[in-house]
Residue, then its C-alpha position, 0 to 999 in steps of 0.5 A: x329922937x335923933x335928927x338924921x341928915x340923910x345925903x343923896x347927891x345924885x342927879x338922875x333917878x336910879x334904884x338907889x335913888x327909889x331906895x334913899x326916897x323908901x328909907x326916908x319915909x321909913x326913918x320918918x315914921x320910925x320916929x326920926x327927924x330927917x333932912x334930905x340933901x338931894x340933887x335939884x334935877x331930881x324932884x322925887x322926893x319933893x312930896x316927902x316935905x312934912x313935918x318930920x322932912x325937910x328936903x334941901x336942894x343941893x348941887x354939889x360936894x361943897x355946898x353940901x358941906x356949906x348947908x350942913x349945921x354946925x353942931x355935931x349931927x348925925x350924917x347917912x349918906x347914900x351917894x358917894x362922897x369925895x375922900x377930902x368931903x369925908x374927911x372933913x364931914x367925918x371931922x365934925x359929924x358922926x357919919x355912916x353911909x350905905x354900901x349900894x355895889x356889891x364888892x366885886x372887882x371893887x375896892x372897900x378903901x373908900x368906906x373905911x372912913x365910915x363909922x359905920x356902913x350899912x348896905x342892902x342885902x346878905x350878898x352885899x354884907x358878905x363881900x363887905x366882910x370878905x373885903x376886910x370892912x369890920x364896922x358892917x351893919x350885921x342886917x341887910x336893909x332890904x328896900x321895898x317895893x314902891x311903885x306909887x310915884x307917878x301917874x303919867x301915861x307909859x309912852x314912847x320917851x328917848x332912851x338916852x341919859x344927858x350926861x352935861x360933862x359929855x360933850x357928844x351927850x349934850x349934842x346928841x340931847x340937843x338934837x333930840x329937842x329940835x328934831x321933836x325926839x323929846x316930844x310926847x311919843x306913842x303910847x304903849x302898846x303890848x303885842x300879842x305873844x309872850x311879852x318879857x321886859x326890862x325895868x332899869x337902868x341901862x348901866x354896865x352894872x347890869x351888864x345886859x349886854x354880856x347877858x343877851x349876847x348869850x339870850x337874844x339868838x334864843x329869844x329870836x328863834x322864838x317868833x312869839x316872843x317879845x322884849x320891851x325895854x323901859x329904861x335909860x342909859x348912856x349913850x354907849x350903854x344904849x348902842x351896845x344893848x340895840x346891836x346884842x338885841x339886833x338878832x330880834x329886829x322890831x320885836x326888841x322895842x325901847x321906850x325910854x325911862x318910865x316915871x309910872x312903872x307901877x302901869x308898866x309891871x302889869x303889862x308884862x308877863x315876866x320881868x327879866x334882871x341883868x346879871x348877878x354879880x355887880x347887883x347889889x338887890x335889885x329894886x325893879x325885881x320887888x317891884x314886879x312882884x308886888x305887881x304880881x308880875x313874876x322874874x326870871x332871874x339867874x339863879x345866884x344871888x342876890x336874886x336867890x334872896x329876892x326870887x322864889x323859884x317857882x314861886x315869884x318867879x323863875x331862877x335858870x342857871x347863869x347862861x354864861x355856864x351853860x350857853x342859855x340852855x336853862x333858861x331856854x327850857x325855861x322860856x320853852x315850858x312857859x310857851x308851852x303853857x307852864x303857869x305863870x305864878x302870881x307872887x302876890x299869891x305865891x309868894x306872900x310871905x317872902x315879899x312881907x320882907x320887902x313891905x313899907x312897915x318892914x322897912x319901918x321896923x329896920x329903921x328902928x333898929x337903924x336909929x338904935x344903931x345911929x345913935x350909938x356912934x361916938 
């Protein structure tokens, strides 16, 4: 069985990060042997190590390659990597890596180099393929829905990532510290009403700005409605989201980025995503449901690949088309008494496909796929 030396890099938690750590375990029990290569900021992993894993804290690019074996070897990797740090992987190692943004408004130069690219929904393939990318995986790895991560109480934390390359990110952290900002906060508390949230990073990619621009005047003519935003972000992403959702006042509420998403899902009534486009699948839409907690979604993909209207959820019509007007509807039968579907009920069949042993059965293949690079 082969020895696969998988490579994330990246030093904060996101949704690739959840999938590199779901995909590692998989490749694990589909009979591979795995080294992890990963940031030492972040520990997610670090109980992954057992007989079939072995988790290798590296910083950057350079000692990546320092720490790689010799001998010719099998190399996925999931962060990106450097043009020249290709160039010389690709010379000694057979190297495949994953796709993880869609290519929209986006150039493929930098995967040509990859024996072989691997991404993580049909919406993904596609724009590969339109790119002109030929040495695509034809199957979408879909990932799973894990929430078993932490056990740490859902509480107030700061919702600004430090960026150390930033010199206004290291200040703005360090006064945090000392004003107690990074302290143990209040504990969450959902209010009375109907209670919408987002799971995420706060990241252009998901471009929740251009999203409640249109949303939030919405949201706001309805007193009973709530919005609670768990996640992190830079300091612009933050400043831009609180001044869109100002129209809501304190009914818009930050608690920073959970380690216990699996307590934070139930708490809600539905999960909302970000826009379509630049979404490559969307982790904490699986993760919601498997919670039995329903999304609201634009109706486009990805989301029609992991939304079943009327059933996980619902898909209203992209608000930048119709100034919000679906998705009010929708908001209105809701608070009108429209039943909340149950996806681990309505829906059992269609999140089969986002299971651990799912994910098993697609590394397999994966391994098949692997082995057969020249």
């Amino acid at each position: 069985m082969i020895h696969v030396h998988h490579v994330n890099l990246q030093p904060i938690v996101g949704g690739g990060e959840i999938y590199t750590r779901a995909l590692t375990r998989a490749l694990a029990d589909a009979g591979a042997t795995v080294t992890l290569y990963a940031h030492p900021a972040v520990r997610l992993w670090d109980e992954l190590a057992s007989g079939r894993v072995s988790v290798v804290h590296v910083a950057h690019e350079r000692e990546l390659l320092e720490r790689l074996p010799p001998e010719r070897s099998i190399v996925l990797t999931q962060s990106p990597v450097s043009e020249r740090g290709l160039e010389r992987m690709a010379a000694r190692h057979r190297v495949a890596g994953f796709a993880h943004m869609p290519m929209y408004q986006r150039s493929a130069d930098s995967l040509h180099p990859y024996q072989l690219v691997f991404t993580v929904s049909q919406y993904c393939i596609d724009l590969l393929r339109l790119a002109g990318l030929r040495q695509v995986y034809p199957e979408p790895v879909y990932g799973t829905a894990d929430v078993s991560r932490s056990n740490e109480p859902v509480r107030r934390r700061s919702p600004y990532i430090v960026d150390p390359r930033k010199f206004r990110d290291v200040l703005l952290g360090g006064l945090r510290t000392i004003t107690g900002a990074e302290r143990a906060g209040a504990a969450y508390a959902r209010r009375s009403g109907l209670t919408l949230g987002l799971v995420s990073l706060i990241s252009p990619i998901k471009q929740f700005q251009q999203l409640f621009a249109v949303l939030a005047p919405i949201l706001a003519q309805r007193a009973q409605v709530n919005l609670d935003i768990f996640g992190s972000g830079g300091y612009d992403q933050v400043r831009d989201l609180r001044r869109v959702l100002a129209p809501l006042g304190g009914r818009a509420r930050f608690w920073g980025y959970q380690p216990n998403v699996g307590a934070v899902y139930p708490q809600l009534d539905y999960l909302m995503t970000g826009l379509p486009e630049k979404e490559a699948l969307g982790l904490n839409a699986l993760e919601a449901q498997a919670c039995g907690t329903p999304v609201l979604a634009p109706d486009a993909p990805p989301f029609t690949e992991t939304v079943v209207a009327g059933a996980s959820g619902f898909r209203y019509r992209d608000p930048r088309q119709d100034g919000g007007r679906h998705f009010a509807e929708i908001l209105d039968a809701i608070l009108a008494g429209r039943p909340r579907p149950d996806p681990r009920v309505a829906a059992k069949e269609h999140l089969a496909q986002f299971t651990h042993a799912a994910l098993v059965g697609r590394a397999r293949k994966m391994i098949d796929a692997l082995s057969d690079l020249e």
